[in-house]
BAFI-187901 format. One record per atom (N, C-alpha, C): residue in three letters; x, y, z. Coordinates in Angstrom, 1 decimal, always signed. Example, Ala and Ser with C-alpha at 12.3 -4.5 7.8 and 13.67 -1.06 7.14 Angstrom:
2
type	px	py	pz
Ala	+13.2	-5.7	+7.8
Ala	+12.3	-4.5	+7.8
Ala	+13.2	-3.3	+7.8
Ser	+12.8	-2.2	+7.1
Ser	+13.7	-1.1	+7.1
Ser	+12.9	+0.0	+7.9
This chain:
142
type	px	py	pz
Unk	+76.8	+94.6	+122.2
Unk	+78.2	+95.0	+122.4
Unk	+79.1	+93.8	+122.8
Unk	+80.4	+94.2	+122.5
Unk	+81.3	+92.6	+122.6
Unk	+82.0	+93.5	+123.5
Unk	+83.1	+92.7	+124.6
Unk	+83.8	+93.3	+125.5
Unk	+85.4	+93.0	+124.9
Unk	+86.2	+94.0	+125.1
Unk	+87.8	+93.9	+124.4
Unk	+88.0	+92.4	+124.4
Unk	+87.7	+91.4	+125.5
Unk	+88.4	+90.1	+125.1
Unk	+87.1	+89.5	+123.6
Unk	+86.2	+89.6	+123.9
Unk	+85.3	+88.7	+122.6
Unk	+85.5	+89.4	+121.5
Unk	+86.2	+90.9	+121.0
Unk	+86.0	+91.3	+120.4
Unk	+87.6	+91.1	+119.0
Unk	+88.7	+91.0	+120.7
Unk	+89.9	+90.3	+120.0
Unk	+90.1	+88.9	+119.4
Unk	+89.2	+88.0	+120.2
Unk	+88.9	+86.9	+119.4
Unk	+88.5	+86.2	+118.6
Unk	+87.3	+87.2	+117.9
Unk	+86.4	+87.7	+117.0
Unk	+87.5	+87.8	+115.6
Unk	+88.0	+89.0	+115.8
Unk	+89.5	+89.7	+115.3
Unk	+90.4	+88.2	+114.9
Unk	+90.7	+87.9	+115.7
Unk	+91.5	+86.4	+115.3
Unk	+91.3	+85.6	+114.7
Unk	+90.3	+85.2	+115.1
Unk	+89.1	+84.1	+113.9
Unk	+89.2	+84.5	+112.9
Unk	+88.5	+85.8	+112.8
Unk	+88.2	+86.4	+111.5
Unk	+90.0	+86.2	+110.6
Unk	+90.9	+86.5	+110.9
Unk	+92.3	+86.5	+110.2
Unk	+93.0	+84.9	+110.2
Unk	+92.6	+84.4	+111.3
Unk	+93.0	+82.7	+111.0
Unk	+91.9	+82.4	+109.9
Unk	+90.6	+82.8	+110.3
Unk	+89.6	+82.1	+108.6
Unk	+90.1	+82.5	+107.2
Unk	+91.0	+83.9	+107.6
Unk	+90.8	+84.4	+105.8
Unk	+92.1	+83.9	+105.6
Unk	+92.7	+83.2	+106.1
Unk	+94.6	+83.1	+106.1
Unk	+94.3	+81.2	+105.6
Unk	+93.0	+80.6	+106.4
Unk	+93.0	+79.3	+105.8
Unk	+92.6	+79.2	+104.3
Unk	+91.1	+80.3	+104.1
Unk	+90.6	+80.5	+103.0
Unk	+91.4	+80.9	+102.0
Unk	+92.5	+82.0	+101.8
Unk	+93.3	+81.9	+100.8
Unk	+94.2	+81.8	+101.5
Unk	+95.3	+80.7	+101.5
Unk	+96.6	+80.5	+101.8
Unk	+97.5	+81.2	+100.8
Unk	+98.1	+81.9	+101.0
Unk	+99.2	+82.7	+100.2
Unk	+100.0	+83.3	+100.8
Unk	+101.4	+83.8	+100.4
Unk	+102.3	+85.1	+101.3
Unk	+101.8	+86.2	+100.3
Unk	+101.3	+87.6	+101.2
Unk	+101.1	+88.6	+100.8
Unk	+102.4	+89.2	+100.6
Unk	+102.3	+90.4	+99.8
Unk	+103.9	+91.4	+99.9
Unk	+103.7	+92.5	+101.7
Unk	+102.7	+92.7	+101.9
Unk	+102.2	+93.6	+102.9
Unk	+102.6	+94.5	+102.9
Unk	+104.2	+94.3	+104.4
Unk	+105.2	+95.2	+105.1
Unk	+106.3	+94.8	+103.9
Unk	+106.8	+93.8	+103.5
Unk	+107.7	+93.3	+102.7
Unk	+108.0	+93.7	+101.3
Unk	+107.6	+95.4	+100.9
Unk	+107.6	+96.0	+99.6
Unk	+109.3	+96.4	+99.3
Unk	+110.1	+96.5	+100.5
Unk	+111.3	+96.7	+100.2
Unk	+111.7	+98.4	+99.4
Unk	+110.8	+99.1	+100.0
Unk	+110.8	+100.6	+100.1
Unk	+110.1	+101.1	+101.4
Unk	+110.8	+102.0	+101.8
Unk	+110.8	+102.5	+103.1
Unk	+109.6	+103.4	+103.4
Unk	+108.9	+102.7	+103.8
Unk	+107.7	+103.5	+104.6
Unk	+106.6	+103.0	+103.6
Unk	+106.3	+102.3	+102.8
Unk	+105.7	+101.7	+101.8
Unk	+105.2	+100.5	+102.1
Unk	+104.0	+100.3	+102.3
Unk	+103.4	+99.1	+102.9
Unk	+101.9	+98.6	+102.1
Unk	+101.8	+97.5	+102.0
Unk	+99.9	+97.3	+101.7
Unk	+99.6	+96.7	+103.1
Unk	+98.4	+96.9	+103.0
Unk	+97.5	+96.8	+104.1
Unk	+95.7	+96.7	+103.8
Unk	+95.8	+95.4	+105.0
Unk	+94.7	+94.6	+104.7
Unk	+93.8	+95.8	+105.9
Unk	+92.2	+96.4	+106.0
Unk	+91.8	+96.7	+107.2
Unk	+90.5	+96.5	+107.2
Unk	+89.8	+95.8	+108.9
Unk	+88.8	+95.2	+108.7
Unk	+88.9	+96.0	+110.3
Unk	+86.8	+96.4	+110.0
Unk	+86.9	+97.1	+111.8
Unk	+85.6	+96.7	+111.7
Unk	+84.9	+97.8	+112.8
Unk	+83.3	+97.3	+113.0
Unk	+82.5	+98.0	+111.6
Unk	+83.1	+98.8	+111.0
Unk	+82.4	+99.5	+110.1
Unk	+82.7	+99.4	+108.3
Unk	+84.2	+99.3	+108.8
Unk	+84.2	+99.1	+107.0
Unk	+85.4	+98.2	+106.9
Unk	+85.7	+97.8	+105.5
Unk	+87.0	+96.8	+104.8
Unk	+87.4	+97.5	+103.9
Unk	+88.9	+97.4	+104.2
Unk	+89.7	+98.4	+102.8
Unk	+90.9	+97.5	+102.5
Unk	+91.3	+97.6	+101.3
Unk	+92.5	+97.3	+101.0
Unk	+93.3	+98.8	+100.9
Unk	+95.0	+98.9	+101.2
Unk	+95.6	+100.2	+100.9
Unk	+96.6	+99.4	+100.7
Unk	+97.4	+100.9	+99.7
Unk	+98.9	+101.5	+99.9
Unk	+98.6	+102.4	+100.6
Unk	+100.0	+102.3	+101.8
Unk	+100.0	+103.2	+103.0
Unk	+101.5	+103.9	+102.4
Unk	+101.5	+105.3	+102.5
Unk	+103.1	+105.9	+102.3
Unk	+103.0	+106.5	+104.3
Unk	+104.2	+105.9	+105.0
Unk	+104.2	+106.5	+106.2
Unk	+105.7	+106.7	+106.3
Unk	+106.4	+107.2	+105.5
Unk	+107.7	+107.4	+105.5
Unk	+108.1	+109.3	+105.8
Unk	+109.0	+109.8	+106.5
Unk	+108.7	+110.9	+106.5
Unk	+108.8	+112.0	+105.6
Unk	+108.1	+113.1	+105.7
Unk	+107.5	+114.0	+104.7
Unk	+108.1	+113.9	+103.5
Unk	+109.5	+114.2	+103.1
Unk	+110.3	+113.7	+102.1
Unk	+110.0	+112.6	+101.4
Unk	+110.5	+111.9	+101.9
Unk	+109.7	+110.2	+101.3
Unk	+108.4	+110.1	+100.7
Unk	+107.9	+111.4	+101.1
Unk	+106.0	+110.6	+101.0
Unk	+106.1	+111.3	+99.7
Unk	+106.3	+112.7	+100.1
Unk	+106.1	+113.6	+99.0
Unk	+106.6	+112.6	+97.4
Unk	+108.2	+112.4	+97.3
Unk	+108.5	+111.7	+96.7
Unk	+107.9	+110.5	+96.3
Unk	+107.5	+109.4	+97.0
Unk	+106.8	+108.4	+96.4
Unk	+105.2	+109.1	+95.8
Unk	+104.8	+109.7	+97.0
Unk	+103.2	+110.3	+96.4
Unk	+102.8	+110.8	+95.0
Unk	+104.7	+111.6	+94.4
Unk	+104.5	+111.9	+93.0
Unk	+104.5	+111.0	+92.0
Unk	+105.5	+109.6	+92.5
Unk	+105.3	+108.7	+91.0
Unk	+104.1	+108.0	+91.3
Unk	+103.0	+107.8	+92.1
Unk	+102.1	+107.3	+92.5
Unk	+101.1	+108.1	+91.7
Unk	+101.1	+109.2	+91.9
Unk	+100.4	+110.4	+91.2
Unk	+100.6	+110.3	+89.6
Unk	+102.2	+110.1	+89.2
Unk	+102.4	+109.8	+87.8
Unk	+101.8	+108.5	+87.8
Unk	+101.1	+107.5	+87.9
Unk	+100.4	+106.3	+87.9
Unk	+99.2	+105.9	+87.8
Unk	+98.5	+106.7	+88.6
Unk	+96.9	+106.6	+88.7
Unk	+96.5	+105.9	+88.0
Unk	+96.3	+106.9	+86.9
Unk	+95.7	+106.7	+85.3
Unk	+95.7	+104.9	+85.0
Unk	+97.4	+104.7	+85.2
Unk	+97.5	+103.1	+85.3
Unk	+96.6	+102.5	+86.2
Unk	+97.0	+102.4	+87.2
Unk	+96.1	+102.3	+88.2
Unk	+94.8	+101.8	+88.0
Unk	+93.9	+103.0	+87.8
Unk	+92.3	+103.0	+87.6
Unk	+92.2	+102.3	+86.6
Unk	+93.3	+102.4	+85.7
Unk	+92.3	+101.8	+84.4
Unk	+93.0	+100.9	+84.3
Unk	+93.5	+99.8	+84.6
Unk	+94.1	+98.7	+83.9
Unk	+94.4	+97.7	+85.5
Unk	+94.2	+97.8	+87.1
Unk	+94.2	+97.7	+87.8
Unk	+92.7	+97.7	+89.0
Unk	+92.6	+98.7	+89.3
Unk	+91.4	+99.4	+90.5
Unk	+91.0	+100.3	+90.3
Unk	+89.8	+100.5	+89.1
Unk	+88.7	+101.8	+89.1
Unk	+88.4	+102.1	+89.8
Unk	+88.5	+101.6	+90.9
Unk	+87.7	+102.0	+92.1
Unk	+88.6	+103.1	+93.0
Unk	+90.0	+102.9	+92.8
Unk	+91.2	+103.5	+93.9
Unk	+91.0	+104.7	+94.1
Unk	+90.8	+105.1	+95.6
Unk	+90.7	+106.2	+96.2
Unk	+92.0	+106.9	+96.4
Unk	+92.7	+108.4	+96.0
Unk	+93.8	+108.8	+96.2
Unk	+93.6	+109.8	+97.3
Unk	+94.2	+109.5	+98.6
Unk	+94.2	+110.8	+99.5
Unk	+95.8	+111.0	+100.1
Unk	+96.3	+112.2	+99.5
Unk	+97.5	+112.5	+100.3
Unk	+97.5	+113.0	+101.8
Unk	+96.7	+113.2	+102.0
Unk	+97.0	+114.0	+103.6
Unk	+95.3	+112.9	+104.1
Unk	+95.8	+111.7	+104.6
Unk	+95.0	+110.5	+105.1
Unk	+95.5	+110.6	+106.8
Unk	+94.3	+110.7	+107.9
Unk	+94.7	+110.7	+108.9
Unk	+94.0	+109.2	+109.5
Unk	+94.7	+108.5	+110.4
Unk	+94.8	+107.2	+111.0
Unk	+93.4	+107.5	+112.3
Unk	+93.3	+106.5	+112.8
Unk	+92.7	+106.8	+114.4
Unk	+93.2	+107.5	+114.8
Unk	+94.6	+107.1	+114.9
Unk	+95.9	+107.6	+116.6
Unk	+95.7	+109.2	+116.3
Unk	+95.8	+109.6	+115.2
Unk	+95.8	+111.0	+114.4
Unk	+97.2	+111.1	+113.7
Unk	+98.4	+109.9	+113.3
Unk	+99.1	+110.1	+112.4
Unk	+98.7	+110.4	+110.9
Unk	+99.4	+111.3	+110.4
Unk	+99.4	+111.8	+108.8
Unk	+99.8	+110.7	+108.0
Unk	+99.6	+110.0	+107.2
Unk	+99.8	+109.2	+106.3
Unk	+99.9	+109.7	+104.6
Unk	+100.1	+109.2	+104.1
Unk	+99.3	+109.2	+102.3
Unk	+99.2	+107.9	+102.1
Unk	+97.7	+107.8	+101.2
Unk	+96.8	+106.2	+101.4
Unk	+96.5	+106.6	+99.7
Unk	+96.4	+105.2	+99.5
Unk	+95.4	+104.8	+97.9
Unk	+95.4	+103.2	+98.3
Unk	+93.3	+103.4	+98.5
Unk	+92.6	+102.6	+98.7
Unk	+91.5	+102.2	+97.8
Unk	+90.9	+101.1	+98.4
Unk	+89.7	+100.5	+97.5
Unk	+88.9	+100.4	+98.8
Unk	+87.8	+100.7	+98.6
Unk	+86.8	+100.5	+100.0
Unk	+85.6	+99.6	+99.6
Unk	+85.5	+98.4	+100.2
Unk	+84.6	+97.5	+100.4
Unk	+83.4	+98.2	+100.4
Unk	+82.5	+98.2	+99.4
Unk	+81.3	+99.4	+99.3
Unk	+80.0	+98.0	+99.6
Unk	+80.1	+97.6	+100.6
Unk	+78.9	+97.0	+101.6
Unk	+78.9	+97.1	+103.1
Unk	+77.9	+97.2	+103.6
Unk	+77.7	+97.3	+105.1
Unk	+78.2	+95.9	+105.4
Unk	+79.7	+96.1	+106.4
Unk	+80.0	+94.7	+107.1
Unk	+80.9	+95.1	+108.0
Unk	+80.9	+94.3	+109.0
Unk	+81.4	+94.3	+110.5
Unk	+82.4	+93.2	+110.6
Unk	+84.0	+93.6	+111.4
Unk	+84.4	+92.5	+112.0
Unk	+83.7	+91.9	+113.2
Unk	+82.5	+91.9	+113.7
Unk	+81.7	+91.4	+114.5
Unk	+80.6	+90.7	+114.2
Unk	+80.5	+91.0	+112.7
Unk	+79.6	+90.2	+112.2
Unk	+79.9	+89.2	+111.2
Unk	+79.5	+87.6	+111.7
Unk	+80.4	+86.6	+110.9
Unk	+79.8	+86.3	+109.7
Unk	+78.2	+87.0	+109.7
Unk	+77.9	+86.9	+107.7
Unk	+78.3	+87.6	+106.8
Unk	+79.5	+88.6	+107.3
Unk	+80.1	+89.7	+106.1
Unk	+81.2	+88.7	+105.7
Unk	+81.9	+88.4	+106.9
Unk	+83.3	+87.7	+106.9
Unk	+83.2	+87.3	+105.0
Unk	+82.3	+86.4	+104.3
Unk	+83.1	+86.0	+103.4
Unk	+82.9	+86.5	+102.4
Unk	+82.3	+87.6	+102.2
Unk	+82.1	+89.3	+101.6
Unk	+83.6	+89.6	+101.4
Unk	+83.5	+89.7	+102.7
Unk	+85.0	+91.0	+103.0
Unk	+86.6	+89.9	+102.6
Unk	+86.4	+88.6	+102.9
Unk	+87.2	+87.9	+102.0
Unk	+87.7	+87.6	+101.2
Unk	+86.8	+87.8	+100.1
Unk	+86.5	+87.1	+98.6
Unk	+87.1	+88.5	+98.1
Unk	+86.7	+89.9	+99.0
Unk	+87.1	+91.1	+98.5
Unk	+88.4	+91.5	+98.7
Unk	+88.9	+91.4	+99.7
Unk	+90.3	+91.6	+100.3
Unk	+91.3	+90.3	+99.2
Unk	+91.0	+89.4	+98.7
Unk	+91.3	+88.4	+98.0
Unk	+91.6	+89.4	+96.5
Unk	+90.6	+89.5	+95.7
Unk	+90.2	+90.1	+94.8
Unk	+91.4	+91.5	+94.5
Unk	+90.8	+92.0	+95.7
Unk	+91.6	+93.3	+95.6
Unk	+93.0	+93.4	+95.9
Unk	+93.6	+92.8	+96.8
Unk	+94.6	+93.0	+97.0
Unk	+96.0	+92.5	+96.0
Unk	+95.0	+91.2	+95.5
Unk	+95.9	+90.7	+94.1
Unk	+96.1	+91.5	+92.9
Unk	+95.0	+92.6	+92.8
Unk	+94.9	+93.7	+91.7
Unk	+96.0	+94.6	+92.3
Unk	+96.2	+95.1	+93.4
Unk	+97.3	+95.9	+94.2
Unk	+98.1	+95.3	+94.1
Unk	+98.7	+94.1	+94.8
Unk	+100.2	+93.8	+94.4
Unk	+100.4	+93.5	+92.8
Unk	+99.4	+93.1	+92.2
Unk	+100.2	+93.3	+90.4
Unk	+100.8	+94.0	+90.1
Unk	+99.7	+95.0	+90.6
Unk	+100.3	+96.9	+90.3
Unk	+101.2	+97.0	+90.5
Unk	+101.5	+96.8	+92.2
Unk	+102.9	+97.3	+92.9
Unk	+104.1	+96.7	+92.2
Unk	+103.9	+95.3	+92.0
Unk	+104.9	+94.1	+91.3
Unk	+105.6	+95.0	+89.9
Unk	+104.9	+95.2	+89.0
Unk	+104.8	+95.8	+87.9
Unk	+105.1	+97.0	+87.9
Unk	+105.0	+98.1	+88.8
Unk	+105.7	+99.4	+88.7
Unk	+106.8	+99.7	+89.7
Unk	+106.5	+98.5	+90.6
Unk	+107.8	+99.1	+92.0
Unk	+109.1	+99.9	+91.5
Unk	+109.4	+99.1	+90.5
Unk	+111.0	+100.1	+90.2
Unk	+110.6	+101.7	+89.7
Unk	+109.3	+102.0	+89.2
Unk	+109.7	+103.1	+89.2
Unk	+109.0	+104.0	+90.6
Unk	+108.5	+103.4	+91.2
Unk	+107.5	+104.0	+92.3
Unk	+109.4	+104.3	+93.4
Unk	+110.4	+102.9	+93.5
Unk	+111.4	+102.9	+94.3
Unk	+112.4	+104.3	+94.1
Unk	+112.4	+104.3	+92.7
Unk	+113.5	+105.4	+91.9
Unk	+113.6	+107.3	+92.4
């Protein structure tokens, strides 16, 4: 077991390594639609890349449908892999709507021989996501 301080520094490492490893600006928070985010997530258990909709109900509903008119794009010309869940609950227990890719290997932010697993994947994948997003934002915004 690691105690909250080794575990946040662990945490740090792990994001200063993947930030030297690929140097790039992500889109993330910076989609320029409201409540519309990607998101990198790394814990003791699993690695995902997402679209997060956390905008309120209105909003989600709305974005979740052209998202839903999309998929098809999506899976097949983007991430076969993309998981769609409208009603996605967080830790805290906030409601979200998520479409993810889930790192399908056993790996830990604790453990530093996944690190360049979870890398090469968060790399991979998230470039396939923001194409997407690049490429459909106007109508996902509309």
């Amino acid at each position: 077991m690691f105690s909250k301080e080794e575990s946040r520094l662990l945490k740090q490492e792990f994001w200063t390594s993947f930030g030297k490893s690929f140097p790039r600006k992500w889109i993330l928070y910076d989609t320029k639609i409201k409540g519309l985010s990607l998101k990198f997530h790394f814990d003791t258990k699993t690695a995902l890349v997402a679209l997060d909709l956390e905008d309120d109900l209105e909003g989600r509903i709305n974005h979740w449908g052209k998202l839903l008119a999309l998929k098809s794009i999506l899976k097949d010309d983007f991430l076969p892999e993309a998981i769609f869940e409208e009603e996605y609950f967080l830790e805290n227990g906030k409601e979200i709507s998520r479409v993810y890719v889930l790192l399908d290997a056993p790996v830990s932010i604790h453990n530093i021989k996944s690190w360049r697993i979870t890398m090469e994947f968060f790399n991979e994948t998230m470039s396939k996501l923001e194409a997407f997003f690049i490429e459909y934002q106007d109508i996902i915004r509309a």
